[in-house]
Biopython code that builds the backbone (N, CA, C, O; Angstrom):
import numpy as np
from Bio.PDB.StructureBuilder import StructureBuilder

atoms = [
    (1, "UNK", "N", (0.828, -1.200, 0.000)),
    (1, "UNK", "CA", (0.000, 0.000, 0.000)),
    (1, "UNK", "C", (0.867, 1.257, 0.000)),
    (1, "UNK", "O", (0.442, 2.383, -0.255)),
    (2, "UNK", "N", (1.803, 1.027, 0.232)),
    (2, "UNK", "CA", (2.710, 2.111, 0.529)),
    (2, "UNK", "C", (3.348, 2.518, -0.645)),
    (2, "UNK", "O", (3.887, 3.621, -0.556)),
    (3, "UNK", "N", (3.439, 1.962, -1.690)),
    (3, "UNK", "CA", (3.884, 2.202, -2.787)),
    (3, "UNK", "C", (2.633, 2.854, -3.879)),
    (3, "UNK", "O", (2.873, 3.556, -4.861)),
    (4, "UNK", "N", (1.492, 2.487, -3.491)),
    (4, "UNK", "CA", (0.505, 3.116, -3.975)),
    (4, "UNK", "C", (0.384, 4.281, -3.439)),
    (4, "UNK", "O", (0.867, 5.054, -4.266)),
    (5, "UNK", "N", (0.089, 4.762, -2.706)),
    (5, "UNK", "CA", (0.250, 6.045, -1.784)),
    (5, "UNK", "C", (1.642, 7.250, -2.218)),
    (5, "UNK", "O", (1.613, 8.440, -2.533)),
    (6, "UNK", "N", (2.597, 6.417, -2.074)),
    (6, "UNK", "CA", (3.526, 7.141, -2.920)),
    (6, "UNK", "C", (3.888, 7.604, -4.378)),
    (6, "UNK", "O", (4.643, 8.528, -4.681)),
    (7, "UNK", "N", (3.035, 6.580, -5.407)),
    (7, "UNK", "CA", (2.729, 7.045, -6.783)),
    (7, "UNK", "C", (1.639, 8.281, -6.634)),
    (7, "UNK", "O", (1.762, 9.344, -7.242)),
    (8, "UNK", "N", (0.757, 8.032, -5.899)),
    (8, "UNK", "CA", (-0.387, 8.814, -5.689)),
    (8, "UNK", "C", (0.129, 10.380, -5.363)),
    (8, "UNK", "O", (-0.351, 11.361, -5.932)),
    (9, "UNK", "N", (1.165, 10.442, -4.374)),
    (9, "UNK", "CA", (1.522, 11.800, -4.255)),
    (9, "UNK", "C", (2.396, 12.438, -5.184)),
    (9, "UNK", "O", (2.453, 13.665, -5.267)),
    (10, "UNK", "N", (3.355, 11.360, -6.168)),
    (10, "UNK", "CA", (3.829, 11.794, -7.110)),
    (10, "UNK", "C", (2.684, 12.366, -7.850)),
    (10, "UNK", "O", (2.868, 13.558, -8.100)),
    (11, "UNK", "N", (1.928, 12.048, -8.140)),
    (11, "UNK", "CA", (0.746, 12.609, -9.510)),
    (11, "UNK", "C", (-0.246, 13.517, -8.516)),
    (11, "UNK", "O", (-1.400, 13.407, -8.931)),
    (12, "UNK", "N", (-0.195, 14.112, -7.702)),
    (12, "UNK", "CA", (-0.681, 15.606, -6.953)),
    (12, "UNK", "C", (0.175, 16.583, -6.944)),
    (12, "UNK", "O", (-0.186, 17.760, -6.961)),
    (13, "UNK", "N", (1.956, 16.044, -6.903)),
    (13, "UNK", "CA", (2.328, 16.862, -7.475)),
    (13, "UNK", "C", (3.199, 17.717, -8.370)),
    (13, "UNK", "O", (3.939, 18.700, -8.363)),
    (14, "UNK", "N", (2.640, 16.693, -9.213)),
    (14, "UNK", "CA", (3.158, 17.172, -11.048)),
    (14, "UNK", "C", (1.664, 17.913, -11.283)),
    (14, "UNK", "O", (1.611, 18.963, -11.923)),
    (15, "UNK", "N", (0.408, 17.270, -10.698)),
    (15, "UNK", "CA", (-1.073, 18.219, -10.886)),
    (15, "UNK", "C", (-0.879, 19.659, -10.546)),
    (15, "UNK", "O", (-1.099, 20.591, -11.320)),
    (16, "UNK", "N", (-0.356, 19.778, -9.064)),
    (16, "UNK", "CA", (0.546, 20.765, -8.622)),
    (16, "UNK", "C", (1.234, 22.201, -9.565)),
    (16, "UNK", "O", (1.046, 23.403, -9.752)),
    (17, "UNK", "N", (1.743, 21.560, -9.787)),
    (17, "UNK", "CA", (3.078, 22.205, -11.188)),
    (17, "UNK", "C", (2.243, 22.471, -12.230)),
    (17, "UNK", "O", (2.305, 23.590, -12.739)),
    (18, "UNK", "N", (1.227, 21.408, -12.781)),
    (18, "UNK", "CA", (0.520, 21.489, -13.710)),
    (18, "UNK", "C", (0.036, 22.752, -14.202)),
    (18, "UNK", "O", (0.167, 23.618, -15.066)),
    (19, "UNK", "N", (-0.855, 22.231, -12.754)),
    (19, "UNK", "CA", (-2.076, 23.738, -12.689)),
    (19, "UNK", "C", (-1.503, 25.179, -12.299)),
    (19, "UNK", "O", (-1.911, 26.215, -12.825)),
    (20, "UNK", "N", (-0.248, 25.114, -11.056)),
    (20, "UNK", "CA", (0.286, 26.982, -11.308)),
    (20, "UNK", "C", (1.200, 27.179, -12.545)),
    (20, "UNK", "O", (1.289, 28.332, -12.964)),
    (21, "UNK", "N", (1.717, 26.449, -13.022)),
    (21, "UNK", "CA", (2.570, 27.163, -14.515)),
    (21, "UNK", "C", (1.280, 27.196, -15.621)),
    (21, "UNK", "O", (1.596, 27.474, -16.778)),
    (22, "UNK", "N", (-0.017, 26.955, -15.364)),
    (22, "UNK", "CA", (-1.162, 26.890, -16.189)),
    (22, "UNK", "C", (-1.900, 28.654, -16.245)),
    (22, "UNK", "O", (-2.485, 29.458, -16.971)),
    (23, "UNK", "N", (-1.310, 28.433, -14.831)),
    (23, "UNK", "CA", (-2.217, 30.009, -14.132)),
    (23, "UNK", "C", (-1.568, 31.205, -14.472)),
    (23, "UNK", "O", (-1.962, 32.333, -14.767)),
    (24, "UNK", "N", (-0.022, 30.447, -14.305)),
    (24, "UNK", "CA", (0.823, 31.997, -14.533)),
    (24, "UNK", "C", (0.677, 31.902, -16.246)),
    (24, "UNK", "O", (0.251, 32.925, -16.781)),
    (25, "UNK", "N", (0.988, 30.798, -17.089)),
    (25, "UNK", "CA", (0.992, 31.127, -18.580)),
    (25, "UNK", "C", (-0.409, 32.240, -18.883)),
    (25, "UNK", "O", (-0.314, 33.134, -19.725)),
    (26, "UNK", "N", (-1.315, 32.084, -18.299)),
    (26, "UNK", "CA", (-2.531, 32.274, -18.391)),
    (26, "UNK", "C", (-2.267, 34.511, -18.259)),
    (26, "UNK", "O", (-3.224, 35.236, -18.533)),
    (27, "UNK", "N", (-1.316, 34.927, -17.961)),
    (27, "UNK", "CA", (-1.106, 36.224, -17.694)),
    (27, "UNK", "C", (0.731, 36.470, -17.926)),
    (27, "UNK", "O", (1.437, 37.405, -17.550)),
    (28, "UNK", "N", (1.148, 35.010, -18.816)),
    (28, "UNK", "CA", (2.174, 35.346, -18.968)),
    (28, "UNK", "C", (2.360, 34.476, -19.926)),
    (28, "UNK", "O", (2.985, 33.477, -19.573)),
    (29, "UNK", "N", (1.845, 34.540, -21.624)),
    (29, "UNK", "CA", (1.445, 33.834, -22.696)),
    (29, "UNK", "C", (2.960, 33.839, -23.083)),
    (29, "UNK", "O", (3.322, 32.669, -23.209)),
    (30, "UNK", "N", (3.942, 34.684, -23.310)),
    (30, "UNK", "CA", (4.871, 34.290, -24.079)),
    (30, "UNK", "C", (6.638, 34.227, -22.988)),
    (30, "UNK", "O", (7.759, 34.723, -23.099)),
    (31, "UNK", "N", (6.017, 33.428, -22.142)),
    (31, "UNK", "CA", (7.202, 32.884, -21.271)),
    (31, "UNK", "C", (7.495, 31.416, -21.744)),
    (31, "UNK", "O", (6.939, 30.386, -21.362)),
    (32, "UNK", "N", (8.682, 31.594, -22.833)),
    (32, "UNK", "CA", (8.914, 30.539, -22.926)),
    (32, "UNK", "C", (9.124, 28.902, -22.414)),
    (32, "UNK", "O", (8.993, 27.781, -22.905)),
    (33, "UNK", "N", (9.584, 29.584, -20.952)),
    (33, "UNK", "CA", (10.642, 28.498, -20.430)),
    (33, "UNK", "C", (9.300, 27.683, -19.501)),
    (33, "UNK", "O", (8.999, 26.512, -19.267)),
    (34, "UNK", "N", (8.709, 29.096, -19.138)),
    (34, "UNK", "CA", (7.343, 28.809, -18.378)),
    (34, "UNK", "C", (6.657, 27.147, -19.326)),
    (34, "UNK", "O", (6.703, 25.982, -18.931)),
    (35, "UNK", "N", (6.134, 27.661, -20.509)),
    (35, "UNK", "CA", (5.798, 26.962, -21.100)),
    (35, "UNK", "C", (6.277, 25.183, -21.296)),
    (35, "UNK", "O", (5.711, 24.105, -21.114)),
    (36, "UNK", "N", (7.599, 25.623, -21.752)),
    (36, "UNK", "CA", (8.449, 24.568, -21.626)),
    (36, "UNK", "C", (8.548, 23.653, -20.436)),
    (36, "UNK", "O", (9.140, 22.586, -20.599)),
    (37, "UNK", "N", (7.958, 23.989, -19.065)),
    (37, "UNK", "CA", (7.579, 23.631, -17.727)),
    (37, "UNK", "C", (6.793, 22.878, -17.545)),
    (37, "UNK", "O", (6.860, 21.843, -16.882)),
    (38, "UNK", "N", (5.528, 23.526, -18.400)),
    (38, "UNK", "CA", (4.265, 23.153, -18.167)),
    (38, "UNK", "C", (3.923, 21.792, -18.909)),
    (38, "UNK", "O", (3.153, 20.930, -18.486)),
    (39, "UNK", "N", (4.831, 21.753, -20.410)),
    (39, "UNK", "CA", (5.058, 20.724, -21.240)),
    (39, "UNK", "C", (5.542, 19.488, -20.625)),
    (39, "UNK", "O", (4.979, 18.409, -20.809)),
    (40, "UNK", "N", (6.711, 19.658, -19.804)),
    (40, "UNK", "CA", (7.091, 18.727, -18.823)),
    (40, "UNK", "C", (6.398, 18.404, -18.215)),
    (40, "UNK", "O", (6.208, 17.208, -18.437)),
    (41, "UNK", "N", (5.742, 18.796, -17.394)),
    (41, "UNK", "CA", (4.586, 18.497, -16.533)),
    (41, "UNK", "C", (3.224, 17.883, -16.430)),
    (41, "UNK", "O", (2.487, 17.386, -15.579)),
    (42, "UNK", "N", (3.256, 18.261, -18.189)),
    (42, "UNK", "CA", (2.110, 17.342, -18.174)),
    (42, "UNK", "C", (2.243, 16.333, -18.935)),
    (42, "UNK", "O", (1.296, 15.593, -19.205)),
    (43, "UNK", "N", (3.299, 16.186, -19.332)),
    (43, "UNK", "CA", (3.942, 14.560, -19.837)),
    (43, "UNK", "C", (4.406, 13.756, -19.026)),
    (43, "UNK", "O", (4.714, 12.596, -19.301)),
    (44, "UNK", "N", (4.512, 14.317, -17.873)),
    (44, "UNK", "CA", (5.384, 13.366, -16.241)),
    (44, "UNK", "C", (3.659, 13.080, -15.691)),
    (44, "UNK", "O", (3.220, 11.962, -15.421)),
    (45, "UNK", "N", (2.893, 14.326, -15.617)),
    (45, "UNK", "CA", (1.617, 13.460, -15.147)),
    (45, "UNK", "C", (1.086, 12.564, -15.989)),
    (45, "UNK", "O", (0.875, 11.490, -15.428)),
    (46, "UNK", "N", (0.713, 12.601, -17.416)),
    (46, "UNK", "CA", (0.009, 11.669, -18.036)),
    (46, "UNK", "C", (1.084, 9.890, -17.743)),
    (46, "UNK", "O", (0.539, 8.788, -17.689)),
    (47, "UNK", "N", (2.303, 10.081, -17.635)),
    (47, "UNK", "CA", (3.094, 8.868, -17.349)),
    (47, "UNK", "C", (2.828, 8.134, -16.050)),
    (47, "UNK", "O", (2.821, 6.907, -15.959)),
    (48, "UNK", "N", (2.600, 9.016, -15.006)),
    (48, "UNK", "CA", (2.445, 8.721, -13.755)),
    (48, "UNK", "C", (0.686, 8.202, -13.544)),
    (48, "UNK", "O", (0.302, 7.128, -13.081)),
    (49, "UNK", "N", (-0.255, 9.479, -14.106)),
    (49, "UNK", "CA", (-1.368, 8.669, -13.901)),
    (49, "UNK", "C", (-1.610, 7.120, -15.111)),
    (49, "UNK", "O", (-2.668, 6.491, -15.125)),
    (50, "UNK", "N", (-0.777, 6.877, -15.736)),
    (50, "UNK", "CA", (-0.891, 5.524, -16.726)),
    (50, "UNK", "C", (-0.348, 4.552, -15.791)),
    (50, "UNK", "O", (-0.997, 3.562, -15.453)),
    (51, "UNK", "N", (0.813, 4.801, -15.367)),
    (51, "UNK", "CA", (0.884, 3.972, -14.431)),
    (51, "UNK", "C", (0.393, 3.411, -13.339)),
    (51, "UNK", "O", (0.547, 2.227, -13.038)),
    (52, "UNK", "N", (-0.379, 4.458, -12.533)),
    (52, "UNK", "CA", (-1.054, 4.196, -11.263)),
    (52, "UNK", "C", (-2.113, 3.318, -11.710)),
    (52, "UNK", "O", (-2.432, 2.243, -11.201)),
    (53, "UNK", "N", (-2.802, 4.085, -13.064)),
    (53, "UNK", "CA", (-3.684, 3.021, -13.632)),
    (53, "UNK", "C", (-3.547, 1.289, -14.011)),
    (53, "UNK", "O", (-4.292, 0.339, -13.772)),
    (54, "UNK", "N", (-2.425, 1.389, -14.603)),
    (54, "UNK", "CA", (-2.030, 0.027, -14.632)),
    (54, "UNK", "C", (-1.842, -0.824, -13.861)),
    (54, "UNK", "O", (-1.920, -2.008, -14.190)),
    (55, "UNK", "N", (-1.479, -0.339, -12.367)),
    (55, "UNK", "CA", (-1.330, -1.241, -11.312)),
    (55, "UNK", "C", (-2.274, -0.905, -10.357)),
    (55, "UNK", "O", (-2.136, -1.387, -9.233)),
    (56, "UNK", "N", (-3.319, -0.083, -10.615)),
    (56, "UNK", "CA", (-4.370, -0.510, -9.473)),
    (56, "UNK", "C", (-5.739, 0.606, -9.884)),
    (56, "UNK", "O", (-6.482, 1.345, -9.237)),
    (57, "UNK", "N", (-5.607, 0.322, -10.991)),
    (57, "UNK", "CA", (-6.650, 0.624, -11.411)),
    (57, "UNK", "C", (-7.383, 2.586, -11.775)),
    (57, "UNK", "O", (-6.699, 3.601, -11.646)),
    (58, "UNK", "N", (-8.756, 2.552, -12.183)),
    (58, "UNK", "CA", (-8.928, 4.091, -12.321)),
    (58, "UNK", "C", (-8.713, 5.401, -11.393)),
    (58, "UNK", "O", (-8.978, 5.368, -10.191)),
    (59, "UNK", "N", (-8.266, 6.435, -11.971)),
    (59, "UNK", "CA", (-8.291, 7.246, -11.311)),
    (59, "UNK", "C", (-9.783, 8.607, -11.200)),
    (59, "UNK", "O", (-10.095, 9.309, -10.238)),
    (60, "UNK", "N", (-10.256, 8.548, -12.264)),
    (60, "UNK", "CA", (-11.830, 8.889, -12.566)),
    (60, "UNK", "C", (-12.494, 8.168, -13.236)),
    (60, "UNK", "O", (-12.330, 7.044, -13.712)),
    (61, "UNK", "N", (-13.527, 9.135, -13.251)),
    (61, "UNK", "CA", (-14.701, 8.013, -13.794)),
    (61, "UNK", "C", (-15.446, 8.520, -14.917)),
    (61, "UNK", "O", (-14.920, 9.576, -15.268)),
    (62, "UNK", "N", (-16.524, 8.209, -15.696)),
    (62, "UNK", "CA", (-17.339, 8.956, -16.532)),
    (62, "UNK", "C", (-16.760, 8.727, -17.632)),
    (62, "UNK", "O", (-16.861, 9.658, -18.431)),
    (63, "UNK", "N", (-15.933, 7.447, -18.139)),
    (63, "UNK", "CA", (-15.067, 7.665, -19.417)),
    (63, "UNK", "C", (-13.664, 8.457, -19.737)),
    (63, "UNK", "O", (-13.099, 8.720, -20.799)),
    (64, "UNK", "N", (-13.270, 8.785, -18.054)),
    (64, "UNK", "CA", (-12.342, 9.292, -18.445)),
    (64, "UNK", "C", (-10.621, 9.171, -18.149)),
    (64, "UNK", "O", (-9.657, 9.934, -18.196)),
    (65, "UNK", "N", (-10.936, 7.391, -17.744)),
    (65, "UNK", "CA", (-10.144, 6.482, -17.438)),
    (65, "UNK", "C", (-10.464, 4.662, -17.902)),
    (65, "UNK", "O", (-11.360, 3.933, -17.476)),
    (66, "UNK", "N", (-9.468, 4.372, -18.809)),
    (66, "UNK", "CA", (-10.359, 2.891, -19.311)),
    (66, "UNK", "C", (-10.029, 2.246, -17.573)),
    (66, "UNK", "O", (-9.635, 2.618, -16.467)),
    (67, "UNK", "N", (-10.598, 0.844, -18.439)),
    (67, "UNK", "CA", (-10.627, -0.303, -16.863)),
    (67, "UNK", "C", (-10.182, -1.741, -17.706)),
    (67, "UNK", "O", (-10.370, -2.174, -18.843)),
    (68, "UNK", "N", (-9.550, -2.170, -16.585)),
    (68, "UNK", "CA", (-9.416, -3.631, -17.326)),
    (68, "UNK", "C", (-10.227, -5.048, -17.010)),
    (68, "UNK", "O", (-11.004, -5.322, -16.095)),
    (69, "UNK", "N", (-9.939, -5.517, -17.671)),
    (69, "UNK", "CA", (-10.936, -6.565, -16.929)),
    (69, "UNK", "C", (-10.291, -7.497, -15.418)),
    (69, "UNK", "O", (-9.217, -8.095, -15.354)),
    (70, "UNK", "N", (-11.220, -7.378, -14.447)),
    (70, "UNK", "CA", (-13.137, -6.934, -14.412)),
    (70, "UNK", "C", (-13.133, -5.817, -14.044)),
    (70, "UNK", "O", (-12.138, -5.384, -13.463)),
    (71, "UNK", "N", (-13.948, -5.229, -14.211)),
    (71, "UNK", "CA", (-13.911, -3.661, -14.039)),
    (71, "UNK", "C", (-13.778, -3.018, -12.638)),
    (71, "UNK", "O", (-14.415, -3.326, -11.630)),
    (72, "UNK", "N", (-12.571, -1.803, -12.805)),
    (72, "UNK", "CA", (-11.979, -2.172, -11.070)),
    (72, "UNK", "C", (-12.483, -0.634, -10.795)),
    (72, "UNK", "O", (-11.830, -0.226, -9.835)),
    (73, "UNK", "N", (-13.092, 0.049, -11.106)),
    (73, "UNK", "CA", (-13.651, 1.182, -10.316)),
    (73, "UNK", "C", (-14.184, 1.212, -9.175)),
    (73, "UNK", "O", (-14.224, 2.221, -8.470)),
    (74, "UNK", "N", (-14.803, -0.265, -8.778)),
    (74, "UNK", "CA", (-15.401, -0.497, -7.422)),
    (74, "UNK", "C", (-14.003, -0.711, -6.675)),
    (74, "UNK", "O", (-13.961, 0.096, -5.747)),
    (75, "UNK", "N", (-13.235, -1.227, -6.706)),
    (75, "UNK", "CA", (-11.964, -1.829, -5.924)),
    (75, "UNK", "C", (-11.612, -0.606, -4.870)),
    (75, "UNK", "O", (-11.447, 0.513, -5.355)),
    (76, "UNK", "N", (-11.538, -0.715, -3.999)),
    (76, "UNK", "CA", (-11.269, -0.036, -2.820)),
    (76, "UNK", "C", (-9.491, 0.169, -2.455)),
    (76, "UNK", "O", (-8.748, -0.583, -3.086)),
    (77, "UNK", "N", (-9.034, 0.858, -1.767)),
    (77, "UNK", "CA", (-9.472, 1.979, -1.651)),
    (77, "UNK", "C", (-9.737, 3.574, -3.286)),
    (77, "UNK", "O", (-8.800, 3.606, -4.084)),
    (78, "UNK", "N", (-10.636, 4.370, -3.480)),
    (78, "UNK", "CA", (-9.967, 5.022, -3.947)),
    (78, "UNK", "C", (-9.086, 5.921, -4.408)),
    (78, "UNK", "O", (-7.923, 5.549, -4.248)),
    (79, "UNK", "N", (-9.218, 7.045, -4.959)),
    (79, "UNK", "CA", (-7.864, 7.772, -5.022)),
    (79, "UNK", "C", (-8.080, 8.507, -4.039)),
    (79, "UNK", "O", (-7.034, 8.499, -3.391)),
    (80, "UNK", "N", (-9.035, 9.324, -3.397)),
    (80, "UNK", "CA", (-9.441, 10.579, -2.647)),
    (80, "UNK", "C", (-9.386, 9.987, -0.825)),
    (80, "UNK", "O", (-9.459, 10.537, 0.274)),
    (81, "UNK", "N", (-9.214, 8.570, -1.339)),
    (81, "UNK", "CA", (-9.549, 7.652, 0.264)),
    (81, "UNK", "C", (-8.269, 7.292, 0.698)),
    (81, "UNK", "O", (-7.906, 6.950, 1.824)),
    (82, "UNK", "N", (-7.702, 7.399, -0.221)),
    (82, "UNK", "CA", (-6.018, 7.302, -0.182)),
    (82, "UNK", "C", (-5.639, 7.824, 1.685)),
    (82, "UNK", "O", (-5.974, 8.964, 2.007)),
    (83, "UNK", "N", (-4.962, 6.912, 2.746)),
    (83, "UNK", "CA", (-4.318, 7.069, 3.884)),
    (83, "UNK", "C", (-2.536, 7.103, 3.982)),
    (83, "UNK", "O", (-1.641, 6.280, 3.794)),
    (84, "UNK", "N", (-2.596, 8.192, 4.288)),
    (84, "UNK", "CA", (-0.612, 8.443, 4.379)),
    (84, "UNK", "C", (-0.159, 8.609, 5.344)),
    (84, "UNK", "O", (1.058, 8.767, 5.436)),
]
sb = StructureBuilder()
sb.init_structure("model")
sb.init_model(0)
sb.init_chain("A")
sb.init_seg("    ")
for serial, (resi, resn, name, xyz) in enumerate(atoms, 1):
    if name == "N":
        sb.init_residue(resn, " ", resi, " ")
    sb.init_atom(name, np.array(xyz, "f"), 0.0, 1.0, " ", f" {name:<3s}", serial, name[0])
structure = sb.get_structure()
């Protein structure tokens, strides 16, 4: 469990990073490097949430995470239930 928990905080915070180099591009359109940040960032999260997925399943719901078989969205704990 502990290794789940620890992927889990990796991908809060690259979300982290995500979302303020999102905020500042957002009033600071031609910062390159900014940009170049944000690019990173959201190629380290999409890697990290594929992974978490792969070994234990979705991280949302509504189609916006596949499932494998059998379908593990019920599987406990989930991401938000997460204990550290």
């Amino acid at each position: 469990m502990h290794e789940r928990a620890a992927l889990l905080h990796q991908i809060q915070q690259a979300e982290f990073a995500a979302l303020e180099l999102q905020l500042y591009l957002d009033t600071h359109m031609y910062d390159q490097k900014a940009l170049m940040e944000f690019n990173h960032y959201s190629k380290v999260l999409s890697t990290l949430k594929q992974e978490f997925e792969m070994k234990y399943g979705p991280l949302l719901s509504f189609g916006f995470s596949p499932s494998q078989y059998p379908w593990r969205w019920l599987e406990s704990p989930w991401p938000w239930e997460e204990q550290y």
